[in-house]
C-alpha atoms as an extended CHARMM CRD file, in Angstrom:
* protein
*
       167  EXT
         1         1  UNK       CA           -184.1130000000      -35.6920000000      -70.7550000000  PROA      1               0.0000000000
         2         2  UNK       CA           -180.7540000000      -36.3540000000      -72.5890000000  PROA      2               0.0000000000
         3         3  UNK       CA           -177.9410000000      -37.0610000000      -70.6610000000  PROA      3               0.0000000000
         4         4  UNK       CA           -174.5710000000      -34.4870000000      -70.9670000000  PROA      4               0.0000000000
         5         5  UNK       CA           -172.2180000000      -36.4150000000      -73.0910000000  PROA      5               0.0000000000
         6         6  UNK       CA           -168.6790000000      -36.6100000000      -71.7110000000  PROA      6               0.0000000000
         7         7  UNK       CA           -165.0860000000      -36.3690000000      -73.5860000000  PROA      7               0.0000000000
         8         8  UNK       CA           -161.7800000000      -37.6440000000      -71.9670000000  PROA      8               0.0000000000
         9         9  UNK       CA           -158.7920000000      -35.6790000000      -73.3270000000  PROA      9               0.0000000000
        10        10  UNK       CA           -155.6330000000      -37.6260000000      -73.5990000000  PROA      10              0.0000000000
        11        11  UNK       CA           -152.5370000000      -36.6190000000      -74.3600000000  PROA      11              0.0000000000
        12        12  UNK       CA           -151.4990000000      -38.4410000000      -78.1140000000  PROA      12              0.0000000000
        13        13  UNK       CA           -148.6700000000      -40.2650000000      -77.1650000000  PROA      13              0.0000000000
        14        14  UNK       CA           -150.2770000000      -41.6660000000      -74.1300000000  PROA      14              0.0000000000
        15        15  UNK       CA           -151.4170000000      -45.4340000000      -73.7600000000  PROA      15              0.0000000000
        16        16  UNK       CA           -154.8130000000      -45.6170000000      -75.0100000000  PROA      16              0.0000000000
        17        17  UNK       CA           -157.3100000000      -44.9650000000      -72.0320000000  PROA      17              0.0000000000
        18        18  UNK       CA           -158.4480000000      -48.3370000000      -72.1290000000  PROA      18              0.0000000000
        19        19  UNK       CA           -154.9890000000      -49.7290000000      -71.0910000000  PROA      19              0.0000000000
        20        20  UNK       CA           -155.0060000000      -47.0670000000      -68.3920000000  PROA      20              0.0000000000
        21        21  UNK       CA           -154.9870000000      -47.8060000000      -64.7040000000  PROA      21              0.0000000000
        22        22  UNK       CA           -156.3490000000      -44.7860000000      -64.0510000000  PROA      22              0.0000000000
        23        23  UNK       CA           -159.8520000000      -44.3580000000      -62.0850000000  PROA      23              0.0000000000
        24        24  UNK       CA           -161.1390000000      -42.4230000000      -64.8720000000  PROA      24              0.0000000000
        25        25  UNK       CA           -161.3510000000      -46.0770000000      -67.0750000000  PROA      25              0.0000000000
        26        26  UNK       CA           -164.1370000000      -47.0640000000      -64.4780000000  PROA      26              0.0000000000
        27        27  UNK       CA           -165.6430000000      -43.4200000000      -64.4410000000  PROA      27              0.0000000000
        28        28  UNK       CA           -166.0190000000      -44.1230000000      -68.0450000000  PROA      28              0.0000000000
        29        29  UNK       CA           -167.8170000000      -47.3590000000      -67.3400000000  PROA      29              0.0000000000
        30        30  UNK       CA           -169.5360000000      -46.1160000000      -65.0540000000  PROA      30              0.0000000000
        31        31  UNK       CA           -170.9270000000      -43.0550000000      -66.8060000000  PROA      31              0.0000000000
        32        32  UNK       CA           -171.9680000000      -45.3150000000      -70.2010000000  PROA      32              0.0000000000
        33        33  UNK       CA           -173.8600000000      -47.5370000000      -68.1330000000  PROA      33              0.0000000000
        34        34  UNK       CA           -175.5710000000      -45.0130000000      -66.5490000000  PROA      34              0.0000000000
        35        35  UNK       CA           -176.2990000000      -43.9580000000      -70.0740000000  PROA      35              0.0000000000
        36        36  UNK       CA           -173.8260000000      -40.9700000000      -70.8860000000  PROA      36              0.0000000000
        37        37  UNK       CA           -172.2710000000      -41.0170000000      -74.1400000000  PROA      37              0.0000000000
        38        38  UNK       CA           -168.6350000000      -41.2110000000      -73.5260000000  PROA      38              0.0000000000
        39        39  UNK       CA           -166.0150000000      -40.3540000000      -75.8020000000  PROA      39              0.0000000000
        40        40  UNK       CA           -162.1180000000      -40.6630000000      -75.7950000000  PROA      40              0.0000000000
        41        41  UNK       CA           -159.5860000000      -38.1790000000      -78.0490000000  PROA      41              0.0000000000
        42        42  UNK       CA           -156.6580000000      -38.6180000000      -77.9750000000  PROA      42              0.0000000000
        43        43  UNK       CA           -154.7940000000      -35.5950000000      -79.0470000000  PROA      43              0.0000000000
        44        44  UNK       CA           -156.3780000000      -32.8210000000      -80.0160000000  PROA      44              0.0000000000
        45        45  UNK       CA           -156.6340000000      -33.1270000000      -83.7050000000  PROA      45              0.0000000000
        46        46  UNK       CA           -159.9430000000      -34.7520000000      -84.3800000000  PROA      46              0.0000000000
        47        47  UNK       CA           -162.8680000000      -32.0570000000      -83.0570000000  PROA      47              0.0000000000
        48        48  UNK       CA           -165.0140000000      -34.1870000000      -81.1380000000  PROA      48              0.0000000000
        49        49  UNK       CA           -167.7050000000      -32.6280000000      -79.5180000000  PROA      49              0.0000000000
        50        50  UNK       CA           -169.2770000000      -33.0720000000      -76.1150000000  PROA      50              0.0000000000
        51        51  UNK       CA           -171.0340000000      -31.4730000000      -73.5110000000  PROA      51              0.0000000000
        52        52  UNK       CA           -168.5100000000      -32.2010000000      -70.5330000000  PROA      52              0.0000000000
        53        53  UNK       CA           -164.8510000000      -32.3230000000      -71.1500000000  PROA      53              0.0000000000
        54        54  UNK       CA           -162.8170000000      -33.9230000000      -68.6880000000  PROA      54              0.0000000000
        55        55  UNK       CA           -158.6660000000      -33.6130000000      -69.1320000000  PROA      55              0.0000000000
        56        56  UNK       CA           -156.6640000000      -36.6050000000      -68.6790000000  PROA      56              0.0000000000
        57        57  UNK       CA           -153.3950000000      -35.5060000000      -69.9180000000  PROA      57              0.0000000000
        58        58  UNK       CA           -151.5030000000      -37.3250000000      -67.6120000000  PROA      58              0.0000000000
        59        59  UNK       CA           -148.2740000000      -34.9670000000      -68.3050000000  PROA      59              0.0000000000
        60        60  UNK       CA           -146.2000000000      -32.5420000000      -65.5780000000  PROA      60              0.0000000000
        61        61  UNK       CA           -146.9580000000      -29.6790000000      -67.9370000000  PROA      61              0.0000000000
        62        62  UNK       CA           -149.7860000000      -29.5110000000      -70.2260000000  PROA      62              0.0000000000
        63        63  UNK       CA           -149.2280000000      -28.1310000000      -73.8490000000  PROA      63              0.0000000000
        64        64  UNK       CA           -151.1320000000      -24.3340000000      -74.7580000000  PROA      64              0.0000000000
        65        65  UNK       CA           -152.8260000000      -26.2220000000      -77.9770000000  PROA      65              0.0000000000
        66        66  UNK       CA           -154.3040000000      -28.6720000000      -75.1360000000  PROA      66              0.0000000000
        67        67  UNK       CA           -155.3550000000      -25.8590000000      -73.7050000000  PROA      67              0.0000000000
        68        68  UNK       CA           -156.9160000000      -24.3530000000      -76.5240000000  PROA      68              0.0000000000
        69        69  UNK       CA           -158.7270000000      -27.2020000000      -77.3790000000  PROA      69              0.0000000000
        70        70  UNK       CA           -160.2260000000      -27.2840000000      -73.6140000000  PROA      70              0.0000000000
        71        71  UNK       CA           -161.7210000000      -23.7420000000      -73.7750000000  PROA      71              0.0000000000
        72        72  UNK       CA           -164.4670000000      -24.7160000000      -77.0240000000  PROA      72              0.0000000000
        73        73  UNK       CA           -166.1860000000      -27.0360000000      -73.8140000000  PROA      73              0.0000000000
        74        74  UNK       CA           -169.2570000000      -25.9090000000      -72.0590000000  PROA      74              0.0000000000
        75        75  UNK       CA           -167.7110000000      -27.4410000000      -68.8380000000  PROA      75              0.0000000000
        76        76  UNK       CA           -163.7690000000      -28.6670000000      -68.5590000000  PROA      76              0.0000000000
        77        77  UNK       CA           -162.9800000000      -30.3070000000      -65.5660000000  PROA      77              0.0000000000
        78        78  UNK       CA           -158.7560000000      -29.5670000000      -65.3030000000  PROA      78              0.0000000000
        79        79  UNK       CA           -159.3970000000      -27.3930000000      -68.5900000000  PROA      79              0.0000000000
        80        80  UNK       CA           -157.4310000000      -24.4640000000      -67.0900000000  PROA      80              0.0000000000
        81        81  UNK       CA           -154.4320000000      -26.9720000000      -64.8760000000  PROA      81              0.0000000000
        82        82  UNK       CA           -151.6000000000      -26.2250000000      -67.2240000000  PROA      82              0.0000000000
        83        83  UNK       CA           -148.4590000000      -27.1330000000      -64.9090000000  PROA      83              0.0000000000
        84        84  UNK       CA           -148.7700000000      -29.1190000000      -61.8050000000  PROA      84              0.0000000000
        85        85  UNK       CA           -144.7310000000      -29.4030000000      -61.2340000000  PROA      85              0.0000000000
        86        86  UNK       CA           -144.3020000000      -30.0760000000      -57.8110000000  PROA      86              0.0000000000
        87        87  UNK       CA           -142.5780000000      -26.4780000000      -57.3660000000  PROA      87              0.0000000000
        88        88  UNK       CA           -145.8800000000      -24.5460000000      -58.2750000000  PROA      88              0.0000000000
        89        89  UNK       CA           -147.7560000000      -26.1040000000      -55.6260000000  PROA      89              0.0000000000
        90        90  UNK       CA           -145.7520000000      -27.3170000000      -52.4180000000  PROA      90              0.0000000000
        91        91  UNK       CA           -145.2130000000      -24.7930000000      -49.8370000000  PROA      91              0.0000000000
        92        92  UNK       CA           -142.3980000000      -26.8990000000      -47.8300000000  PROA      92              0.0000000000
        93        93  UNK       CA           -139.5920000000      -26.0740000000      -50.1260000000  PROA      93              0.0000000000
        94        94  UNK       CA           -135.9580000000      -26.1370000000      -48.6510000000  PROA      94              0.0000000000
        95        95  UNK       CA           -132.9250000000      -24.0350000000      -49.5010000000  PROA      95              0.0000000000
        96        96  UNK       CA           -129.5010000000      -25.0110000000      -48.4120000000  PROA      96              0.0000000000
        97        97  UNK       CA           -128.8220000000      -22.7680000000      -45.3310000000  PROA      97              0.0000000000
        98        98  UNK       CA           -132.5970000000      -23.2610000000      -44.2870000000  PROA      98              0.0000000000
        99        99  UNK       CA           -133.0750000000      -24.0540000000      -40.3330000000  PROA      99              0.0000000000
       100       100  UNK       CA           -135.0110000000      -26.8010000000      -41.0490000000  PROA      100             0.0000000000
       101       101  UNK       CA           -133.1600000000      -30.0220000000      -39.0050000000  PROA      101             0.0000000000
       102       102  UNK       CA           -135.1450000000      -32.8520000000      -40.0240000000  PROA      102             0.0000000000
       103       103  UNK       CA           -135.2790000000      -35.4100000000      -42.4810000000  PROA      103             0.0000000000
       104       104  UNK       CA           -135.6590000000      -34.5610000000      -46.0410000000  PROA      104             0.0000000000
       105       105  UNK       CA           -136.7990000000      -36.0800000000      -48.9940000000  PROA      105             0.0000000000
       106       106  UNK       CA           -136.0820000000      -35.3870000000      -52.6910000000  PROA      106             0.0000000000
       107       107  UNK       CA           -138.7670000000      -35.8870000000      -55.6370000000  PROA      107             0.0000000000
       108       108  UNK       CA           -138.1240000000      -34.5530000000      -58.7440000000  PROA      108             0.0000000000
       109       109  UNK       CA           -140.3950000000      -31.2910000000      -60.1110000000  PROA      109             0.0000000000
       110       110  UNK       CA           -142.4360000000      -33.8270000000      -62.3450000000  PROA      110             0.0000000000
       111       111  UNK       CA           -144.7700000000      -35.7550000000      -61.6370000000  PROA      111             0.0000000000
       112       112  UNK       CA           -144.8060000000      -38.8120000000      -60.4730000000  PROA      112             0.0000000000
       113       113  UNK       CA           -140.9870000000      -38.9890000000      -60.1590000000  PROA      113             0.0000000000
       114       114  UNK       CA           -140.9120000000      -37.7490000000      -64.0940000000  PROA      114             0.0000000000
       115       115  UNK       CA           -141.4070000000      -41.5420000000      -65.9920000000  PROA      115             0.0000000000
       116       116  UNK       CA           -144.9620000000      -40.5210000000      -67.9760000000  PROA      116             0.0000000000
       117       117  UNK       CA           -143.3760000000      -37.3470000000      -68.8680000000  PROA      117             0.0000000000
       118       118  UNK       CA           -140.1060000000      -39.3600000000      -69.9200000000  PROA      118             0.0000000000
       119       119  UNK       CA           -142.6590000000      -41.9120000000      -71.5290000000  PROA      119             0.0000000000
       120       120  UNK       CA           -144.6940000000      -39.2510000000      -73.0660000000  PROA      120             0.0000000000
       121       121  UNK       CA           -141.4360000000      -38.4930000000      -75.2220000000  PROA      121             0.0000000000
       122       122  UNK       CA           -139.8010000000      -41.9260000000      -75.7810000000  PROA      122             0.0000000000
       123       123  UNK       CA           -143.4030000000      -42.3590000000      -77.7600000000  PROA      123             0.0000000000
       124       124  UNK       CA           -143.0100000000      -39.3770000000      -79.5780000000  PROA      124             0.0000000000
       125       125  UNK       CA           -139.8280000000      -40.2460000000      -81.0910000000  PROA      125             0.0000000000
       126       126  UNK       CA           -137.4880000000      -38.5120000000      -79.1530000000  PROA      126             0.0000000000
       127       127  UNK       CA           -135.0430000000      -40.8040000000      -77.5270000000  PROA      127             0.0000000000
       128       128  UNK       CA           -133.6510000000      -39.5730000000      -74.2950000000  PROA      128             0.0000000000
       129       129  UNK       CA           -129.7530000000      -40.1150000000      -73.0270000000  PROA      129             0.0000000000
       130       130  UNK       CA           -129.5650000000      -43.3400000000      -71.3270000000  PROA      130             0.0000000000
       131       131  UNK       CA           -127.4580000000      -43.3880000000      -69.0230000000  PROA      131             0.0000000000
       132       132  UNK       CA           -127.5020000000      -45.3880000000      -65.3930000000  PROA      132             0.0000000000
       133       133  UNK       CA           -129.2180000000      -43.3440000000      -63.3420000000  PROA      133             0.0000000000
       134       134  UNK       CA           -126.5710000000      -44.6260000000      -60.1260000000  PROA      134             0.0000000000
       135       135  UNK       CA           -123.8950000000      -43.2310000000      -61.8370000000  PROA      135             0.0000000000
       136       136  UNK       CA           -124.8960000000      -40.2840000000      -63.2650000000  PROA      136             0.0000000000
       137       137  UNK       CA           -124.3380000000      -36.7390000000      -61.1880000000  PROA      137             0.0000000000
       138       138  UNK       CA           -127.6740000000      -35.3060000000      -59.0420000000  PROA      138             0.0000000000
       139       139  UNK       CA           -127.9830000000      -32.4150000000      -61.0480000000  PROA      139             0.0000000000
       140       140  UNK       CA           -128.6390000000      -34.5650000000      -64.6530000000  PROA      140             0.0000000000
       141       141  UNK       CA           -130.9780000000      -36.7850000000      -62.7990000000  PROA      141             0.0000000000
       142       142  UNK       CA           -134.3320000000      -36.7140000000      -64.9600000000  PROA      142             0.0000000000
       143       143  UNK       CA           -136.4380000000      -39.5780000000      -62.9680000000  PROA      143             0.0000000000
       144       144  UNK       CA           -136.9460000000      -40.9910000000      -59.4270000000  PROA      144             0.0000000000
       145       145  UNK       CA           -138.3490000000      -44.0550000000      -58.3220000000  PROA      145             0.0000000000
       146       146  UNK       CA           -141.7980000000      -42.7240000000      -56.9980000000  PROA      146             0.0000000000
       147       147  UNK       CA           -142.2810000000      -45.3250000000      -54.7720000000  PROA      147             0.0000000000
       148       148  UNK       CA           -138.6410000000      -44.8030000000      -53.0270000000  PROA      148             0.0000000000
       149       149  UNK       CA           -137.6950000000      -41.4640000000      -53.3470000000  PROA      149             0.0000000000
       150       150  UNK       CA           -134.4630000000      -40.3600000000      -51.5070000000  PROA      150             0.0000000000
       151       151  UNK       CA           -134.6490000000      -39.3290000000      -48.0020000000  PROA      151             0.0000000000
       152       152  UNK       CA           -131.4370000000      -37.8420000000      -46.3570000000  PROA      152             0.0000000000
       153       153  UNK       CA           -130.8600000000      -37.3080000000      -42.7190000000  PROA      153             0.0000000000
       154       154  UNK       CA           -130.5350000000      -33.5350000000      -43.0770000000  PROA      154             0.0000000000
       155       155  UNK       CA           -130.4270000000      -30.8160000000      -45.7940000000  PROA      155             0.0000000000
       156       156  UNK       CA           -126.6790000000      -30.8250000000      -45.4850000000  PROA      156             0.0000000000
       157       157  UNK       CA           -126.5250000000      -34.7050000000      -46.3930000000  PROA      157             0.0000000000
       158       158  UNK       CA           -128.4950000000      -33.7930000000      -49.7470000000  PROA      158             0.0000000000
       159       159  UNK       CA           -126.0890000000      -34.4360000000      -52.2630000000  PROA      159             0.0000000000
       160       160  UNK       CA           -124.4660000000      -31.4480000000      -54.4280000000  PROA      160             0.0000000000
       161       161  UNK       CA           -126.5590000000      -30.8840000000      -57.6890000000  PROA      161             0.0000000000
       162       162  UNK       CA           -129.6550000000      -30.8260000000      -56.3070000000  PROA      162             0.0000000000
       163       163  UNK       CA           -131.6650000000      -27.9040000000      -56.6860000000  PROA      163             0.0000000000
       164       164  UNK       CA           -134.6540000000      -27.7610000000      -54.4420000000  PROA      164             0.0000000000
       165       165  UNK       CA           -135.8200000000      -30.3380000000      -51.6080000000  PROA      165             0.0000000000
       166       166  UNK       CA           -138.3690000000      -30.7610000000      -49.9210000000  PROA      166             0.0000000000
       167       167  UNK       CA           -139.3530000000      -32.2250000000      -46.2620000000  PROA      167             0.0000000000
């Protein structure tokens, strides 16, 4: 019996998978030595097919022709995930004025504090305003430092310009 053969779907300005440090690289390894044929595309203009796709746009949004591409696939695992901003999904949003009285921390709606998104379009060509991120006011602020995001002692102490927080 043949064994499903399985396509990763990258995004095509992302590093190539190999260079990932992803887990999928070692599903990947995995899956070929178990004797799946394994295939990477990166973008979605070569028509590769496969029996399993599995999406690794790693992106806060996901564009519609990615989508498109997704639905020719017997089986696509993440096939119909087309926005996972932190906004569609979190159910501990604050408001200023909410009762909340704890601490509360503030991520940005990307993912992963927005730097593969800003990456994503630095290797597309499109040069973002650089600016230093200390000095610039909360409300232009386009990336966090996911492994220190802000945390303020109270929703009142979250500085003006910021939209949503969250606890």
């Amino acid at each position: 019996m043949t064994k499903p053969s399985i396509l990763f779907l990258q995004h095509e300005f992302d590093v190539s998978f190999e260079e990932s440090i992803y887990l999928a690289v070692h599903f990947k390894q995995s899956w070929e030595e178990s004797g799946h044929k394994v295939s990477i595309a990166q973008g979605v203009s070569e028509k590769i097919d496969a029996d399993i796709l599995f999406s690794h746009i790693d992106a806060t949004t996901v564009a519609d022709e990615y989508l498109e591409y997704m639905q020719r696939f017997p089986v696509a695992i993440n096939g119909q995930v087309k926005d996972i901003s932190k906004d569609r999904f979190s159910t501990i949003m604050l408001q200023r004025g909410d009762r909340y009285t704890g601490p509360v921390i503030v991520k940005t709606k990307a993912n992963y504090g927005g730097h593969q998104d800003l990456a994503l379009l630095q290797r597309a060509g499109i040069q973002p305003l650089e600016h230093d991120l200390h000095e610039r006011p909360w409300r232009k602020v386009e990336t966090l430092d996911p492994y220190d995001y802000p945390v303020f002692e109270s929703i009142s102490a979250v500085p003006t310009g910021v939209g949503k927080t969250q606890s």
